[in-house]
C-alpha positions as CSV (number, residue, x, y, z in Angstrom):
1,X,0.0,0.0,0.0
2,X,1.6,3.3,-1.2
3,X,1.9,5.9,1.6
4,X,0.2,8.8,1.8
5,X,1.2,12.1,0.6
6,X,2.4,14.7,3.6
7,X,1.4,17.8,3.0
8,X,4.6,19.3,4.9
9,X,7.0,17.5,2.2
10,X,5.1,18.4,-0.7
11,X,5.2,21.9,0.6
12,X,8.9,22.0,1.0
13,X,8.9,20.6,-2.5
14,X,7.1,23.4,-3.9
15,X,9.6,26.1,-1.8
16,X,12.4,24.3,-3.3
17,X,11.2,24.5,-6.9
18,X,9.6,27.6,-6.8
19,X,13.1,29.4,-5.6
20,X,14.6,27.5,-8.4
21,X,12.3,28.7,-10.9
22,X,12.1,32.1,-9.8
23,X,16.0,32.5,-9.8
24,X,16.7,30.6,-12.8
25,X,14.2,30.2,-15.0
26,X,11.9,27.0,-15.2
27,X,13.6,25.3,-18.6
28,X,16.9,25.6,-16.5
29,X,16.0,23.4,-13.5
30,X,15.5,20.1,-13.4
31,X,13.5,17.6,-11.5
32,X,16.7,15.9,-10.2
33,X,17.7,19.5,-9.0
34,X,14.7,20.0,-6.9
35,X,15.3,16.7,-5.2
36,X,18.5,17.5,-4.5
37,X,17.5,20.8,-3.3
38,X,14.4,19.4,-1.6
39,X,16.2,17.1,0.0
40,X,13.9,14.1,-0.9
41,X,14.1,11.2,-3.3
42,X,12.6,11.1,-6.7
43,X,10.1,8.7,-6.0
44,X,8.8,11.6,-3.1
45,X,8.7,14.2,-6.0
46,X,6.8,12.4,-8.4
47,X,4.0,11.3,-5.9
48,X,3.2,15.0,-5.0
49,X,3.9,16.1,-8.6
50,X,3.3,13.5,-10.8
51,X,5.6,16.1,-14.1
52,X,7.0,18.8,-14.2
53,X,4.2,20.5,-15.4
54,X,2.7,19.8,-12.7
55,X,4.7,21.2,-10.3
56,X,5.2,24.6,-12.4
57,X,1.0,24.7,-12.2
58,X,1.5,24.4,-8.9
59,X,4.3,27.5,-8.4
60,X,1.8,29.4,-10.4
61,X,-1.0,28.6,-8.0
62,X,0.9,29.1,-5.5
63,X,2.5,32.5,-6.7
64,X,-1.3,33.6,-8.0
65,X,-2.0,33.4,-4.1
66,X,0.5,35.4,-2.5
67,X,-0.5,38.0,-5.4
68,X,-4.3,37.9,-4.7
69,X,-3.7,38.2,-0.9
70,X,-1.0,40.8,-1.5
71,X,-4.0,43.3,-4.0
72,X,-6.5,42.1,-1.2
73,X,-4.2,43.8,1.6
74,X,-3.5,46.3,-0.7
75,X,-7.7,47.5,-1.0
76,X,-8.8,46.6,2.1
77,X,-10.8,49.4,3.9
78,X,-11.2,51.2,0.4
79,X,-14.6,49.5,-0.6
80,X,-16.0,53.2,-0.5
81,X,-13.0,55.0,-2.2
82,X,-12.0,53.1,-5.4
83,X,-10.0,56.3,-6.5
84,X,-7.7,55.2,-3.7
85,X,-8.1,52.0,-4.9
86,X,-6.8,52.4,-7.9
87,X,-3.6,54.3,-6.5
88,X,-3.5,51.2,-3.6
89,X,-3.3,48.5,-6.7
90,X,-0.5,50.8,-8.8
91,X,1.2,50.7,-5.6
92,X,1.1,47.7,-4.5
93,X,2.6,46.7,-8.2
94,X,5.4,49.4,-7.7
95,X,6.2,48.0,-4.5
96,X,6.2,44.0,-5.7
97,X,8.6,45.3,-8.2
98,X,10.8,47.3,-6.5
99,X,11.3,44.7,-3.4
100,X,14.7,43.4,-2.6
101,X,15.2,40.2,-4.7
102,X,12.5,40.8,-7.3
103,X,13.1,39.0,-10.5
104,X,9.6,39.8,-12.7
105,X,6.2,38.6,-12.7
106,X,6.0,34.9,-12.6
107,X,3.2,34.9,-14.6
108,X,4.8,37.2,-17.3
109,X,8.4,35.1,-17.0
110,X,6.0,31.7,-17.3
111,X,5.2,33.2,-20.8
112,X,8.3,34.7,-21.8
113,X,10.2,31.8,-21.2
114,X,8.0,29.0,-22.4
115,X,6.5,31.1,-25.4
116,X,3.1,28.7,-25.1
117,X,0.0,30.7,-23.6
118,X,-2.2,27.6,-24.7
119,X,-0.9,24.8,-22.1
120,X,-2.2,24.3,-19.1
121,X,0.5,26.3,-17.2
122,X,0.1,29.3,-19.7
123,X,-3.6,29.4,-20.0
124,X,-3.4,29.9,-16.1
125,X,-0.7,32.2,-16.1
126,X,-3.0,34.2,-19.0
127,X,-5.9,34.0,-16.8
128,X,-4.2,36.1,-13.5
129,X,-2.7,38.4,-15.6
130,X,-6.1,38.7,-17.4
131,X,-7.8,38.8,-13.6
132,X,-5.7,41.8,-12.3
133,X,-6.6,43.5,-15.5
134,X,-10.7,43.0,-14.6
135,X,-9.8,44.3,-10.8
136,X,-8.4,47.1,-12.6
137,X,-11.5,47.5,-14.8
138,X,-14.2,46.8,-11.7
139,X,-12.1,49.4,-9.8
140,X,-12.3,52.1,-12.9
141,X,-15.9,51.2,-13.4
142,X,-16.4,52.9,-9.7
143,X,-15.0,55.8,-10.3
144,X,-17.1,58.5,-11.9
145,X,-15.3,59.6,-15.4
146,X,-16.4,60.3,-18.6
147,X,-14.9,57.8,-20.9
148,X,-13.9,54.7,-17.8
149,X,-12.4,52.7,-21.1
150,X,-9.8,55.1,-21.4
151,X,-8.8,55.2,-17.7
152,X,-8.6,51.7,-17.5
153,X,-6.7,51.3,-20.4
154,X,-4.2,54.0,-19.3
155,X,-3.8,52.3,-15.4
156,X,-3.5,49.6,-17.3
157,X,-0.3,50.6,-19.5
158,X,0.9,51.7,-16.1
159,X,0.8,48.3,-14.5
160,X,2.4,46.9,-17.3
161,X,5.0,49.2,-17.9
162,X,6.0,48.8,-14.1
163,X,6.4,44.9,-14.8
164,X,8.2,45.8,-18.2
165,X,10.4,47.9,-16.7
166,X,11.5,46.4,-14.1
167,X,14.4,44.5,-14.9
168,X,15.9,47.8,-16.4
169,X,17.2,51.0,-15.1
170,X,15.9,52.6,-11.9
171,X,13.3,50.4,-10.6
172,X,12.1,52.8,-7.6
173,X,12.1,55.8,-10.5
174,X,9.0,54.2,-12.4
175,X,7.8,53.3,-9.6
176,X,7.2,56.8,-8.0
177,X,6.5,57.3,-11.5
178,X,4.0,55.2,-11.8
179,X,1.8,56.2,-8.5
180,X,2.1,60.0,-9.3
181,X,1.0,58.9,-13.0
182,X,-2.3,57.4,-11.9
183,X,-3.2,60.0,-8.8
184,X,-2.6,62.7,-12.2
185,X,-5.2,60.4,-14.5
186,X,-7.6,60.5,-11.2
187,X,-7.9,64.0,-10.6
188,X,-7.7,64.8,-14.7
189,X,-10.7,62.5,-15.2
Protein backbone atom coordinates (compact mmCIF):
# COMPACT_ATOMS: atom_id res chain seq x y z
CA UNK A 1 0.00 0.00 0.00
CA UNK A 2 1.61 3.31 -1.21
CA UNK A 3 1.91 5.86 1.58
CA UNK A 4 0.16 8.85 1.81
CA UNK A 5 1.23 12.13 0.63
CA UNK A 6 2.42 14.71 3.63
CA UNK A 7 1.38 17.85 2.97
CA UNK A 8 4.61 19.30 4.86
CA UNK A 9 6.96 17.48 2.19
CA UNK A 10 5.05 18.43 -0.67
CA UNK A 11 5.18 21.93 0.65
CA UNK A 12 8.95 21.95 0.99
CA UNK A 13 8.92 20.59 -2.51
CA UNK A 14 7.13 23.35 -3.91
CA UNK A 15 9.55 26.08 -1.81
CA UNK A 16 12.40 24.35 -3.26
CA UNK A 17 11.24 24.53 -6.92
CA UNK A 18 9.61 27.59 -6.83
CA UNK A 19 13.06 29.38 -5.59
CA UNK A 20 14.58 27.50 -8.40
CA UNK A 21 12.35 28.66 -10.87
CA UNK A 22 12.06 32.07 -9.82
CA UNK A 23 16.02 32.51 -9.82
CA UNK A 24 16.67 30.64 -12.85
CA UNK A 25 14.20 30.22 -15.00
CA UNK A 26 11.86 26.98 -15.23
CA UNK A 27 13.61 25.33 -18.63
CA UNK A 28 16.94 25.64 -16.50
CA UNK A 29 15.96 23.38 -13.46
CA UNK A 30 15.53 20.11 -13.37
CA UNK A 31 13.46 17.62 -11.52
CA UNK A 32 16.65 15.88 -10.17
CA UNK A 33 17.70 19.52 -9.00
CA UNK A 34 14.68 19.98 -6.88
CA UNK A 35 15.27 16.66 -5.20
CA UNK A 36 18.45 17.46 -4.52
CA UNK A 37 17.47 20.82 -3.35
CA UNK A 38 14.36 19.44 -1.62
CA UNK A 39 16.18 17.11 0.02
CA UNK A 40 13.88 14.09 -0.94
CA UNK A 41 14.10 11.21 -3.30
CA UNK A 42 12.61 11.10 -6.69
CA UNK A 43 10.12 8.71 -6.05
CA UNK A 44 8.78 11.59 -3.14
CA UNK A 45 8.74 14.18 -6.01
CA UNK A 46 6.84 12.37 -8.36
CA UNK A 47 4.03 11.34 -5.86
CA UNK A 48 3.25 15.03 -4.99
CA UNK A 49 3.93 16.13 -8.57
CA UNK A 50 3.31 13.53 -10.82
CA UNK A 51 5.56 16.14 -14.06
CA UNK A 52 7.00 18.82 -14.16
CA UNK A 53 4.20 20.52 -15.36
CA UNK A 54 2.71 19.78 -12.70
CA UNK A 55 4.74 21.18 -10.28
CA UNK A 56 5.17 24.59 -12.35
CA UNK A 57 1.05 24.69 -12.19
CA UNK A 58 1.48 24.41 -8.86
CA UNK A 59 4.33 27.48 -8.43
CA UNK A 60 1.81 29.36 -10.42
CA UNK A 61 -0.97 28.57 -7.99
CA UNK A 62 0.95 29.10 -5.54
CA UNK A 63 2.51 32.52 -6.69
CA UNK A 64 -1.29 33.62 -7.96
CA UNK A 65 -1.98 33.42 -4.06
CA UNK A 66 0.50 35.37 -2.45
CA UNK A 67 -0.53 37.98 -5.37
CA UNK A 68 -4.28 37.87 -4.71
CA UNK A 69 -3.74 38.16 -0.87
CA UNK A 70 -1.01 40.79 -1.54
CA UNK A 71 -4.01 43.28 -3.99
CA UNK A 72 -6.47 42.14 -1.16
CA UNK A 73 -4.22 43.77 1.56
CA UNK A 74 -3.53 46.26 -0.65
CA UNK A 75 -7.73 47.49 -1.04
CA UNK A 76 -8.79 46.60 2.13
CA UNK A 77 -10.82 49.42 3.91
CA UNK A 78 -11.25 51.23 0.39
CA UNK A 79 -14.62 49.52 -0.59
CA UNK A 80 -16.03 53.15 -0.47
CA UNK A 81 -13.05 55.03 -2.16
CA UNK A 82 -11.95 53.13 -5.38
CA UNK A 83 -9.97 56.34 -6.49
CA UNK A 84 -7.72 55.17 -3.69
CA UNK A 85 -8.12 52.00 -4.90
CA UNK A 86 -6.78 52.45 -7.91
CA UNK A 87 -3.58 54.26 -6.48
CA UNK A 88 -3.47 51.16 -3.62
CA UNK A 89 -3.29 48.52 -6.66
CA UNK A 90 -0.52 50.82 -8.78
CA UNK A 91 1.25 50.75 -5.62
CA UNK A 92 1.13 47.67 -4.52
CA UNK A 93 2.56 46.71 -8.17
CA UNK A 94 5.40 49.36 -7.74
CA UNK A 95 6.24 48.00 -4.51
CA UNK A 96 6.18 43.96 -5.69
CA UNK A 97 8.57 45.31 -8.25
CA UNK A 98 10.80 47.29 -6.55
CA UNK A 99 11.35 44.74 -3.41
CA UNK A 100 14.71 43.38 -2.57
CA UNK A 101 15.16 40.22 -4.66
CA UNK A 102 12.48 40.84 -7.27
CA UNK A 103 13.07 39.05 -10.46
CA UNK A 104 9.58 39.78 -12.71
CA UNK A 105 6.15 38.59 -12.73
CA UNK A 106 6.00 34.94 -12.64
CA UNK A 107 3.25 34.89 -14.60
CA UNK A 108 4.79 37.18 -17.33
CA UNK A 109 8.42 35.14 -16.98
CA UNK A 110 5.99 31.75 -17.25
CA UNK A 111 5.18 33.20 -20.76
CA UNK A 112 8.35 34.74 -21.75
CA UNK A 113 10.22 31.83 -21.17
CA UNK A 114 8.03 28.99 -22.36
CA UNK A 115 6.48 31.12 -25.44
CA UNK A 116 3.08 28.73 -25.11
CA UNK A 117 -0.03 30.65 -23.64
CA UNK A 118 -2.22 27.58 -24.68
CA UNK A 119 -0.95 24.83 -22.07
CA UNK A 120 -2.20 24.32 -19.11
CA UNK A 121 0.45 26.30 -17.23
CA UNK A 122 0.14 29.28 -19.71
CA UNK A 123 -3.56 29.42 -20.02
CA UNK A 124 -3.37 29.92 -16.13
CA UNK A 125 -0.71 32.20 -16.14
CA UNK A 126 -2.99 34.19 -19.03
CA UNK A 127 -5.91 34.04 -16.75
CA UNK A 128 -4.24 36.14 -13.51
CA UNK A 129 -2.74 38.37 -15.61
CA UNK A 130 -6.09 38.70 -17.44
CA UNK A 131 -7.84 38.83 -13.57
CA UNK A 132 -5.67 41.84 -12.34
CA UNK A 133 -6.59 43.48 -15.53
CA UNK A 134 -10.71 43.00 -14.64
CA UNK A 135 -9.78 44.34 -10.84
CA UNK A 136 -8.43 47.10 -12.57
CA UNK A 137 -11.52 47.47 -14.85
CA UNK A 138 -14.19 46.76 -11.68
CA UNK A 139 -12.11 49.38 -9.75
CA UNK A 140 -12.28 52.12 -12.94
CA UNK A 141 -15.93 51.24 -13.43
CA UNK A 142 -16.41 52.92 -9.69
CA UNK A 143 -15.01 55.76 -10.34
CA UNK A 144 -17.14 58.49 -11.94
CA UNK A 145 -15.34 59.61 -15.44
CA UNK A 146 -16.45 60.28 -18.57
CA UNK A 147 -14.87 57.83 -20.87
CA UNK A 148 -13.94 54.66 -17.78
CA UNK A 149 -12.39 52.66 -21.07
CA UNK A 150 -9.77 55.13 -21.44
CA UNK A 151 -8.83 55.25 -17.67
CA UNK A 152 -8.64 51.69 -17.46
CA UNK A 153 -6.74 51.28 -20.40
CA UNK A 154 -4.24 54.02 -19.26
CA UNK A 155 -3.82 52.31 -15.36
CA UNK A 156 -3.52 49.62 -17.28
CA UNK A 157 -0.34 50.65 -19.52
CA UNK A 158 0.92 51.74 -16.06
CA UNK A 159 0.81 48.34 -14.52
CA UNK A 160 2.36 46.88 -17.33
CA UNK A 161 5.05 49.18 -17.92
CA UNK A 162 6.04 48.77 -14.11
CA UNK A 163 6.41 44.94 -14.79
CA UNK A 164 8.16 45.80 -18.16
CA UNK A 165 10.40 47.90 -16.71
CA UNK A 166 11.45 46.37 -14.06
CA UNK A 167 14.43 44.49 -14.95
CA UNK A 168 15.94 47.77 -16.39
CA UNK A 169 17.18 50.99 -15.08
CA UNK A 170 15.86 52.62 -11.90
CA UNK A 171 13.29 50.40 -10.62
CA UNK A 172 12.14 52.82 -7.59
CA UNK A 173 12.09 55.84 -10.46
CA UNK A 174 9.02 54.23 -12.40
CA UNK A 175 7.82 53.27 -9.63
CA UNK A 176 7.15 56.82 -7.97
CA UNK A 177 6.46 57.31 -11.47
CA UNK A 178 4.05 55.16 -11.78
CA UNK A 179 1.80 56.16 -8.49
CA UNK A 180 2.07 59.99 -9.29
CA UNK A 181 1.00 58.92 -13.03
CA UNK A 182 -2.27 57.35 -11.87
CA UNK A 183 -3.22 60.05 -8.79
CA UNK A 184 -2.58 62.68 -12.16
CA UNK A 185 -5.20 60.43 -14.46
CA UNK A 186 -7.58 60.45 -11.19
CA UNK A 187 -7.87 64.03 -10.62
CA UNK A 188 -7.73 64.78 -14.69
CA UNK A 189 -10.68 62.52 -15.15
Amino acid sequence: MPRPADPATRDRILDAAGKLFYTRGIRAVGMAEIVASAGCGKNVLYRHFPSKDELVLAYLHRAAEQLDGSMDAAVAGLDEIPRAALVAVVREVADRVTARGYRGCPFRNYLREMRDPTDVPGRFAMTEIRGLRKRVDRLVAEVDVDDPELLADRVWLLVEGLYASAPYGDRKEAATTAVGLVQELLAAA
